[in-house]
Biopython code that builds the backbone (N, CA, C, O; Angstrom):
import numpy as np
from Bio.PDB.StructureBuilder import StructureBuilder

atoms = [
    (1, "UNK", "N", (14.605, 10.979, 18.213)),
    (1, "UNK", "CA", (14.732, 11.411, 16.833)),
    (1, "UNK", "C", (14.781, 10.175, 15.951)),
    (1, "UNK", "O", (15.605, 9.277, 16.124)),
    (2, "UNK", "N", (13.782, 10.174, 14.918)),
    (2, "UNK", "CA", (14.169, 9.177, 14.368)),
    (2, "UNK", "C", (15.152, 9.441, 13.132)),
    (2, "UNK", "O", (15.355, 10.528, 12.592)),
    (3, "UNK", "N", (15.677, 8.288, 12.828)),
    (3, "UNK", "CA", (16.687, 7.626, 11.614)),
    (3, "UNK", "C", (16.090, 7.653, 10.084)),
    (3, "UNK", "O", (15.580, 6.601, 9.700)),
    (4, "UNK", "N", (16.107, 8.588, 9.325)),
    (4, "UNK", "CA", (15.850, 8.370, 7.536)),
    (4, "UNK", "C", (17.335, 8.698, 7.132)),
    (4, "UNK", "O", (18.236, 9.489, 7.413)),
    (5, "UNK", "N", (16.986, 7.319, 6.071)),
    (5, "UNK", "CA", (18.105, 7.162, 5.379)),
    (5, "UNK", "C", (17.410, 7.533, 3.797)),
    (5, "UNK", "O", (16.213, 7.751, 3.613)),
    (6, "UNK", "N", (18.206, 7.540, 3.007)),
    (6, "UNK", "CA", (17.899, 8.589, 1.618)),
    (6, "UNK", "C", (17.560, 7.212, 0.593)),
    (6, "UNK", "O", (18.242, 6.205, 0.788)),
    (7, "UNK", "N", (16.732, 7.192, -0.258)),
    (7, "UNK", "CA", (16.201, 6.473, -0.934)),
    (7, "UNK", "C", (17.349, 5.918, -2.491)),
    (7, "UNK", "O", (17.698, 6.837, -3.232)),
    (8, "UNK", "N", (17.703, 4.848, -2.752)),
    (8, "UNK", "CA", (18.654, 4.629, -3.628)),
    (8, "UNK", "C", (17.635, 4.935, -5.116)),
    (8, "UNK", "O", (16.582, 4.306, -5.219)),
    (9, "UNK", "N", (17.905, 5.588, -5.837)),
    (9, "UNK", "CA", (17.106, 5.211, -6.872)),
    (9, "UNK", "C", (17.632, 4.374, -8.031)),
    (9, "UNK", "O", (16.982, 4.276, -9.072)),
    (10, "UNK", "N", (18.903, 3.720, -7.840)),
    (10, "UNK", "CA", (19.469, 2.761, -8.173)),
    (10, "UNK", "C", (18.733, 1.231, -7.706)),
    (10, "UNK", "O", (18.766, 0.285, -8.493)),
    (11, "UNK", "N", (18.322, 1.156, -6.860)),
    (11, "UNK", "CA", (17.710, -0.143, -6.169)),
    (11, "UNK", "C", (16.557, -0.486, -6.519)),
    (11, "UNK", "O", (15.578, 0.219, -6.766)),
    (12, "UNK", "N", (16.756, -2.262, -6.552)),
    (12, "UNK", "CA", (15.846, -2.920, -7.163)),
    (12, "UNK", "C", (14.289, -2.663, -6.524)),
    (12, "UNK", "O", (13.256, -3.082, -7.047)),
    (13, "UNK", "N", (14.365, -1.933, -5.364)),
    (13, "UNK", "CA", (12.871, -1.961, -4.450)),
    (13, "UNK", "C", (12.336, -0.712, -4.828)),
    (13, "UNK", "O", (11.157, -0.460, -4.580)),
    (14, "UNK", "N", (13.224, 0.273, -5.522)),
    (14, "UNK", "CA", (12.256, 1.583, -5.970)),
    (14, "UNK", "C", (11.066, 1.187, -6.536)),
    (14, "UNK", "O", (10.584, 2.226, -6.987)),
    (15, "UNK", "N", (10.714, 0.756, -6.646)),
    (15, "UNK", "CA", (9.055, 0.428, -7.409)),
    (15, "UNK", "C", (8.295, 0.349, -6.582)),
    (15, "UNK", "O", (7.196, 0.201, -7.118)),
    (16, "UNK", "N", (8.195, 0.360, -5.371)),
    (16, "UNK", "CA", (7.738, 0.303, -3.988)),
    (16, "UNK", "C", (8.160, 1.267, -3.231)),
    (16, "UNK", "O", (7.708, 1.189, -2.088)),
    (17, "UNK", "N", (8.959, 2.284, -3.450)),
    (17, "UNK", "CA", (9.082, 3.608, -2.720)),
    (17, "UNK", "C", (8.226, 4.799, -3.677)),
    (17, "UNK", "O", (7.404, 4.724, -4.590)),
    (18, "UNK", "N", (8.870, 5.880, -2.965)),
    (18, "UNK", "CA", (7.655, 7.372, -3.260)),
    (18, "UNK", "C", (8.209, 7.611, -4.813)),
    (18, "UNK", "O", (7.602, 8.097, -5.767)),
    (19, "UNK", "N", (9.427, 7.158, -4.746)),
    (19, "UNK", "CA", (9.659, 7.639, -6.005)),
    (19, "UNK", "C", (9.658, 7.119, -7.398)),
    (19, "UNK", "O", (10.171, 7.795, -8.290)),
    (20, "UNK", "N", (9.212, 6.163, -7.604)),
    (20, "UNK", "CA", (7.374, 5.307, -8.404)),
    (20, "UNK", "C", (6.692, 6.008, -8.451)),
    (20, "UNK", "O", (5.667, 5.753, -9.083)),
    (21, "UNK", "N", (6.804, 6.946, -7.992)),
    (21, "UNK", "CA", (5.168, 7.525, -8.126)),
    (21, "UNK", "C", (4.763, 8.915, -8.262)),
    (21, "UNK", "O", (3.692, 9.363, -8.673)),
    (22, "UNK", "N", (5.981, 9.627, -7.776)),
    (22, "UNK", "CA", (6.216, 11.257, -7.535)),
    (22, "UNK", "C", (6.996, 11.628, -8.762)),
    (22, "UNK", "O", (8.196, 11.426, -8.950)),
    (23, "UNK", "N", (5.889, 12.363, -9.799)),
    (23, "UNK", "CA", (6.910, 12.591, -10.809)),
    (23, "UNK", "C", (7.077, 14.284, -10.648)),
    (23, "UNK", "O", (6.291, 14.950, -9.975)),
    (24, "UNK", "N", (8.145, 14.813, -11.328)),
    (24, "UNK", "CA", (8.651, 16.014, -11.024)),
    (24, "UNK", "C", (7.784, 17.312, -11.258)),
    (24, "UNK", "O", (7.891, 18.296, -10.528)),
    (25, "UNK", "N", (7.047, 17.253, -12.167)),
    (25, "UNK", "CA", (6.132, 18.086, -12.256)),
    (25, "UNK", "C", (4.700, 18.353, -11.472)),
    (25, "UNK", "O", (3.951, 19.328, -11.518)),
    (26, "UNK", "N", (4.592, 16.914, -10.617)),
    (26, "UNK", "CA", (3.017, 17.026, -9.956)),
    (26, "UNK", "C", (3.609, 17.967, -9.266)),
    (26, "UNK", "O", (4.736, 18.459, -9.240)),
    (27, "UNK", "N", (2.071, 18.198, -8.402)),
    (27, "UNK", "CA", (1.752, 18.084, -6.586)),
    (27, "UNK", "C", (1.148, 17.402, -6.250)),
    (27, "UNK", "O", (0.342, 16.752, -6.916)),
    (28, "UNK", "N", (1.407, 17.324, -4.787)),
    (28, "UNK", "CA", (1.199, 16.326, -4.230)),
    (28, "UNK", "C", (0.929, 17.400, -2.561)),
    (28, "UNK", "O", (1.574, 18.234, -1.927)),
    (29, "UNK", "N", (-0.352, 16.744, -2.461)),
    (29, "UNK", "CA", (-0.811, 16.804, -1.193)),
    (29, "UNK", "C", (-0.352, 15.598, -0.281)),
    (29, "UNK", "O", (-0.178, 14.402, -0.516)),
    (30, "UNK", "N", (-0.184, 16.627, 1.214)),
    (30, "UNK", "CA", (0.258, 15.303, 2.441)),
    (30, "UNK", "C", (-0.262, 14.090, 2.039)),
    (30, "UNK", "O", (0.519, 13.398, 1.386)),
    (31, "UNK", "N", (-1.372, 13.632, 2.246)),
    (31, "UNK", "CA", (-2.127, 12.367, 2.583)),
    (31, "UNK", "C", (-1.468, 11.083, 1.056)),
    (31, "UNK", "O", (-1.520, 9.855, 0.978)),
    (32, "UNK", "N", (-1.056, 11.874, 0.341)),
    (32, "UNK", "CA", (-0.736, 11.339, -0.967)),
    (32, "UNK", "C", (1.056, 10.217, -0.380)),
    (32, "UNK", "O", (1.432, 9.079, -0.662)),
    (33, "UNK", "N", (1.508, 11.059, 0.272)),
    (33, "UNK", "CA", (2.875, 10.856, 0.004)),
    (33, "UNK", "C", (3.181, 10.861, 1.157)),
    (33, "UNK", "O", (4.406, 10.946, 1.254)),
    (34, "UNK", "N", (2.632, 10.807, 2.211)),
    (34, "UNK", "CA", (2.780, 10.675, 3.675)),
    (34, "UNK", "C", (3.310, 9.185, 4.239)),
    (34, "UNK", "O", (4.019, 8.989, 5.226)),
    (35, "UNK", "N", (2.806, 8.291, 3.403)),
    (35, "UNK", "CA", (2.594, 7.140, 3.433)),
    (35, "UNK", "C", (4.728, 6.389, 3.235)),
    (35, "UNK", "O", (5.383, 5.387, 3.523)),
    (36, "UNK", "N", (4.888, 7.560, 2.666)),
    (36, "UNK", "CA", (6.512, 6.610, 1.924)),
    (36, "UNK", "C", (7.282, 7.410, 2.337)),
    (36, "UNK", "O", (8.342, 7.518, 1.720)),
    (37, "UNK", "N", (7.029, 8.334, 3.617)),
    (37, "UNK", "CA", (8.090, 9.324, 4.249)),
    (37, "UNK", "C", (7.808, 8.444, 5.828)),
    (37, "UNK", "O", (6.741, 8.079, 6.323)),
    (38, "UNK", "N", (9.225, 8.299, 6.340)),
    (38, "UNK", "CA", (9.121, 7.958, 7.828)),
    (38, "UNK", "C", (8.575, 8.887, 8.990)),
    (38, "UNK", "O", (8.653, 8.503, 10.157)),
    (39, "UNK", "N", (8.085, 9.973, 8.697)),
    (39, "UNK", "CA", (8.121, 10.814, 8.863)),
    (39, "UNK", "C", (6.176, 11.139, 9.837)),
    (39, "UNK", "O", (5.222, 10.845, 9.118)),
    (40, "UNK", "N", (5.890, 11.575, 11.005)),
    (40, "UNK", "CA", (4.681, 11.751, 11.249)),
    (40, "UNK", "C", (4.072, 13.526, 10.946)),
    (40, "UNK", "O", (4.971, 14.342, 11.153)),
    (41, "UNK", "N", (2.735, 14.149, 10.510)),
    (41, "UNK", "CA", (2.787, 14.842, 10.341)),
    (41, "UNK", "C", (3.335, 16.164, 10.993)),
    (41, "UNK", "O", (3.636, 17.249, 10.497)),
    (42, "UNK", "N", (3.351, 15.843, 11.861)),
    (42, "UNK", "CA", (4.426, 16.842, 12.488)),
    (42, "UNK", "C", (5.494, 17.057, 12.699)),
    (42, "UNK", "O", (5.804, 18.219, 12.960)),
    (43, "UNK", "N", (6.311, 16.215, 12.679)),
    (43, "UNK", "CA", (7.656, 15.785, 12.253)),
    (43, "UNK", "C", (7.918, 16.526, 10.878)),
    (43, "UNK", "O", (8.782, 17.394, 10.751)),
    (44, "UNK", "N", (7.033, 16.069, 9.800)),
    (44, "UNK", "CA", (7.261, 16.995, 8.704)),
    (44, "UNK", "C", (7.055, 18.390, 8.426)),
    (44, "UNK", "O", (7.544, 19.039, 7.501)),
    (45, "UNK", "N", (5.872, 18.976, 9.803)),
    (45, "UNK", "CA", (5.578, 20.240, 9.864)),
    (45, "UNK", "C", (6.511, 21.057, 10.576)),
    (45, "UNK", "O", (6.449, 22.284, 10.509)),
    (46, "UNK", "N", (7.470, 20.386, 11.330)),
    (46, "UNK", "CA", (8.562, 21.352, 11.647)),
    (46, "UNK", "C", (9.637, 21.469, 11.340)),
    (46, "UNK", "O", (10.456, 22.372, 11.507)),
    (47, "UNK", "N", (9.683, 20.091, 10.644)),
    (47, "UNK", "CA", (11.079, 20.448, 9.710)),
    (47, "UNK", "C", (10.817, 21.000, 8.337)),
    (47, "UNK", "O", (11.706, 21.073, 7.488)),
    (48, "UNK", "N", (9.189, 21.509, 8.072)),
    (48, "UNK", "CA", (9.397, 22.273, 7.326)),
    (48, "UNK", "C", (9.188, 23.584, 7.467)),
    (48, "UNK", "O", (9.005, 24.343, 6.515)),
    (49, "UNK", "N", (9.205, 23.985, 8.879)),
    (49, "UNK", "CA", (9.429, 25.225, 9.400)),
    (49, "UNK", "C", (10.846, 25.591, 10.100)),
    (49, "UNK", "O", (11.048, 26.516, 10.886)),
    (50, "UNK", "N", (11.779, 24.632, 9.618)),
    (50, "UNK", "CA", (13.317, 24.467, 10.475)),
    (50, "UNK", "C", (13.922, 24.969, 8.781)),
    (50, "UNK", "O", (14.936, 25.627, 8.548)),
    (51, "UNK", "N", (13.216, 24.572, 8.065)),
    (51, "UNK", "CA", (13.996, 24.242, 6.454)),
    (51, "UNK", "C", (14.687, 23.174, 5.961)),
    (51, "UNK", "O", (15.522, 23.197, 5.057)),
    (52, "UNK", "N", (14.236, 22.076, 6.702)),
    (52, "UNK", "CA", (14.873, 20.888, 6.362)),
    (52, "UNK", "C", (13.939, 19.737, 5.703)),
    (52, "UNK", "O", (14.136, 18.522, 5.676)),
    (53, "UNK", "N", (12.738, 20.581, 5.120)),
    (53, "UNK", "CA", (11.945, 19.708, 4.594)),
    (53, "UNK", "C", (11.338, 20.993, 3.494)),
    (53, "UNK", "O", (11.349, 22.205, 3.711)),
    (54, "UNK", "N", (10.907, 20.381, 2.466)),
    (54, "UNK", "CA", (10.501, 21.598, 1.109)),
    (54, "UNK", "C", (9.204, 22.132, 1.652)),
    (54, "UNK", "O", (8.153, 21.689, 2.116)),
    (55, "UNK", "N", (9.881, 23.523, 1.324)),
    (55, "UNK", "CA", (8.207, 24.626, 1.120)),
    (55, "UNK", "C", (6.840, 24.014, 0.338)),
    (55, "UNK", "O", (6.675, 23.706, -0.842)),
    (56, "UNK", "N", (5.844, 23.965, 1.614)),
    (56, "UNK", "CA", (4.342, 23.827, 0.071)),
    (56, "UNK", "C", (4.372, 24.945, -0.051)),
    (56, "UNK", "O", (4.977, 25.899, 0.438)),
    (57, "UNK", "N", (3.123, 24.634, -1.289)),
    (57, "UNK", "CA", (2.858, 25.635, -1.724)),
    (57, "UNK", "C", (0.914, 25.671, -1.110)),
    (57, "UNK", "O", (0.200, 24.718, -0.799)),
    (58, "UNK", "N", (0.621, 27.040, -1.137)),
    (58, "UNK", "CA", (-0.776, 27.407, -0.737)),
    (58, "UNK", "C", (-1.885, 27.438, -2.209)),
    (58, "UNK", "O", (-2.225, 28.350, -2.963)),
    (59, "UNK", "N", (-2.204, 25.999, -2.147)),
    (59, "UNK", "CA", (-3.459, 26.803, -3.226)),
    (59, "UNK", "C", (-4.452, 27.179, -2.679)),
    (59, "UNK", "O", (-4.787, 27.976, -3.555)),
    (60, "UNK", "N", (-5.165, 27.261, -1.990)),
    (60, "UNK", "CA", (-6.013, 27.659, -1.644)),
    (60, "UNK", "C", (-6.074, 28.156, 0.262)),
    (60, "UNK", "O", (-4.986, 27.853, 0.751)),
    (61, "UNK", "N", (-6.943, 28.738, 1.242)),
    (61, "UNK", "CA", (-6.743, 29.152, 2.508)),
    (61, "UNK", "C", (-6.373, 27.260, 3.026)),
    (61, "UNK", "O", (-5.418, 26.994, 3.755)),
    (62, "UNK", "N", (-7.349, 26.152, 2.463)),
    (62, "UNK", "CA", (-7.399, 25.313, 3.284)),
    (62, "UNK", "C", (-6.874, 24.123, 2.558)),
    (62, "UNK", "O", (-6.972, 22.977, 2.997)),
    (63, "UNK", "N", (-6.079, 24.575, 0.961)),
    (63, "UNK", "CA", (-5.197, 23.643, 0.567)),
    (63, "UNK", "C", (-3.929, 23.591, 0.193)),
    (63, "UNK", "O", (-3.504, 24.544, -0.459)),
    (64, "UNK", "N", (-3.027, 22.472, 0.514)),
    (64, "UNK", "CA", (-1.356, 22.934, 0.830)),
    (64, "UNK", "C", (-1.052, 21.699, -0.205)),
    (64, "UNK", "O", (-1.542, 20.629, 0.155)),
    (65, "UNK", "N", (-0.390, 21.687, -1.316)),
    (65, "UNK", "CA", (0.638, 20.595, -1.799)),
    (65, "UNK", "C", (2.235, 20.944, -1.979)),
    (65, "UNK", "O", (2.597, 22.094, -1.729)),
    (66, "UNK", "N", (3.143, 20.015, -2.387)),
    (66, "UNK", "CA", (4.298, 20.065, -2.505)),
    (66, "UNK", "C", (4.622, 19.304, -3.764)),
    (66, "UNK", "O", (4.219, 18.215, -4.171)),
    (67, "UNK", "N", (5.519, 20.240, -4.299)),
    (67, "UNK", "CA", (5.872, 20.011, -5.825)),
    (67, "UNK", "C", (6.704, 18.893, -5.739)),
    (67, "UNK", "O", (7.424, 18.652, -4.770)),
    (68, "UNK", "N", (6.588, 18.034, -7.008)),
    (68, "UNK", "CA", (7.656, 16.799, -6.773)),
    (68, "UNK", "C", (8.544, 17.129, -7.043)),
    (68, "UNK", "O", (9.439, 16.420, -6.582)),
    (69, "UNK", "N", (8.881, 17.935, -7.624)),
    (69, "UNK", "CA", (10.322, 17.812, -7.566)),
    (69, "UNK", "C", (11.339, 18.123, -6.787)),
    (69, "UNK", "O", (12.560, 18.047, -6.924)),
    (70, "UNK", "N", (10.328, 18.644, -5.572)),
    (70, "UNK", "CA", (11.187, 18.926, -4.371)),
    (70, "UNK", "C", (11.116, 18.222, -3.126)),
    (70, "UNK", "O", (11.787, 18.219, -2.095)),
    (71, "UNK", "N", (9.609, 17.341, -3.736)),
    (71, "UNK", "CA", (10.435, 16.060, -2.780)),
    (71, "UNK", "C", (11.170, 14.795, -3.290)),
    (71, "UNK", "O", (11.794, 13.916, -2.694)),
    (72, "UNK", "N", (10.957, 14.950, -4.258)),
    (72, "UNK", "CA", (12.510, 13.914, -5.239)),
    (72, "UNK", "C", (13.001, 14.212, -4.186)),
    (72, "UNK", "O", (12.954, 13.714, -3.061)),
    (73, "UNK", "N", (13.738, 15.511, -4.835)),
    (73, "UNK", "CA", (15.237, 15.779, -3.649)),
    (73, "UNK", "C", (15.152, 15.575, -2.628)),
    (73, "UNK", "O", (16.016, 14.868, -2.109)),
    (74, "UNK", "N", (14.276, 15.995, -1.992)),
    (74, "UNK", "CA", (14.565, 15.595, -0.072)),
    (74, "UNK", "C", (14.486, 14.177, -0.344)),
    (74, "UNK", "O", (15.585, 13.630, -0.254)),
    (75, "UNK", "N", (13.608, 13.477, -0.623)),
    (75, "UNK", "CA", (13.992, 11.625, -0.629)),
    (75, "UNK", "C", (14.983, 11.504, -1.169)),
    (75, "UNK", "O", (15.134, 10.291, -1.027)),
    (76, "UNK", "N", (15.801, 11.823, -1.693)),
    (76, "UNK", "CA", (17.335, 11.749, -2.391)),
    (76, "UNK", "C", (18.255, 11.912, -1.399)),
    (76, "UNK", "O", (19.218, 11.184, -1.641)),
    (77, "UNK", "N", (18.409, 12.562, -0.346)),
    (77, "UNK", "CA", (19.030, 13.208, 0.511)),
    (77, "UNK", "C", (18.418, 14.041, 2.133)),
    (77, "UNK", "O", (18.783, 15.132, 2.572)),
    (78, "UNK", "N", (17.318, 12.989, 2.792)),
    (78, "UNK", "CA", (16.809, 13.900, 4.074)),
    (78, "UNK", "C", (17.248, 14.194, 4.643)),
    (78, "UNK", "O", (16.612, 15.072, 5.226)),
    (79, "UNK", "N", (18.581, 14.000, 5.199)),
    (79, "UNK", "CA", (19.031, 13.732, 6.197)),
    (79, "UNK", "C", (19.885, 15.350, 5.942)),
    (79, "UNK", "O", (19.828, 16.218, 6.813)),
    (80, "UNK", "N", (20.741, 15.581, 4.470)),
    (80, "UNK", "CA", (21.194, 16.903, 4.498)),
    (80, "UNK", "C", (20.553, 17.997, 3.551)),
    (80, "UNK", "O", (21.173, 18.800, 2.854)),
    (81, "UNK", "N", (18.773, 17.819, 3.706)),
    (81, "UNK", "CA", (18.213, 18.461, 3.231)),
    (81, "UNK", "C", (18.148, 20.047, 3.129)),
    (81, "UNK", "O", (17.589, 20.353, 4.183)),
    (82, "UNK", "N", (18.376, 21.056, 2.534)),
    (82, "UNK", "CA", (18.202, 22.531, 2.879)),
    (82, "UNK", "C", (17.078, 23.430, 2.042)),
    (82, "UNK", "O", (16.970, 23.314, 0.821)),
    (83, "UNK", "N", (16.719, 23.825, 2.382)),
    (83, "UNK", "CA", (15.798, 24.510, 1.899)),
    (83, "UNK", "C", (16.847, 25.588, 0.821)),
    (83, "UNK", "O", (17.889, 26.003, 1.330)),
    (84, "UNK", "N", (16.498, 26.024, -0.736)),
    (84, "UNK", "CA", (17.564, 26.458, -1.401)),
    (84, "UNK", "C", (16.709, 27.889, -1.650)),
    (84, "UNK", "O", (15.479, 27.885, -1.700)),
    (85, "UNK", "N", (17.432, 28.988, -1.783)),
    (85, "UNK", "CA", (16.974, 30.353, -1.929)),
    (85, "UNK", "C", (16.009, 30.318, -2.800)),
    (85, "UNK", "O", (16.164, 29.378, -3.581)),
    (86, "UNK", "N", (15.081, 30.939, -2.999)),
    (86, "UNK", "CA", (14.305, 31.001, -4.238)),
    (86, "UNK", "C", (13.972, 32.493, -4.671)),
    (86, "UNK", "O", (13.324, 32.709, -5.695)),
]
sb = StructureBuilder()
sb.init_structure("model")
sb.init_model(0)
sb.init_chain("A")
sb.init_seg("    ")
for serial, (resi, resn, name, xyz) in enumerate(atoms, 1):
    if name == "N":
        sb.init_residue(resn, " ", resi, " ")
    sb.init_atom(name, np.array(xyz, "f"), 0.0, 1.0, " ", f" {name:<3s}", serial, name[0])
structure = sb.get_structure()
């Protein structure tokens, strides 16, 4: 299992993490943001079938993004991430 620790957004290196770049209103497809999660795609595909990683959303049969503002939060906190009622 690997180790993520939650992103400071206090810290001088945010300008170089996801969250530079993920503003709350996009989406964001995998390949976009894959890059600044420790995370391999499958790793993220079952913890977002566990609920410990945010719901995409389906636009289309063969396209999937995820709203930023719900991965703000999980980079804010992965480790006690929950999926919240909607």
């Amino acid at each position: 299992m690997s180790t993520i620790a939650p992103i400071d957004a206090n810290s001088s290196s945010t300008k170089n993490t996801a969250l530079s770049f993920i503003m709350p209103e996009g989406l964001y497809r995998w390949h976009i943001f894959a890059p600044h999660i420790p995370l391999s795609h499958e790793a993220w595909r079952l913890r977002v079938l566990d609920g410990r990683a945010p719901k995409p959303i389906k636009l289309s049969g063969r396209c999937t993004a995820w709203r930023g503002s719900d991965l703000l939060e999980w980079l804010s906190d992965p480790i006690d991430y929950q999926v919240g009622d909607e």
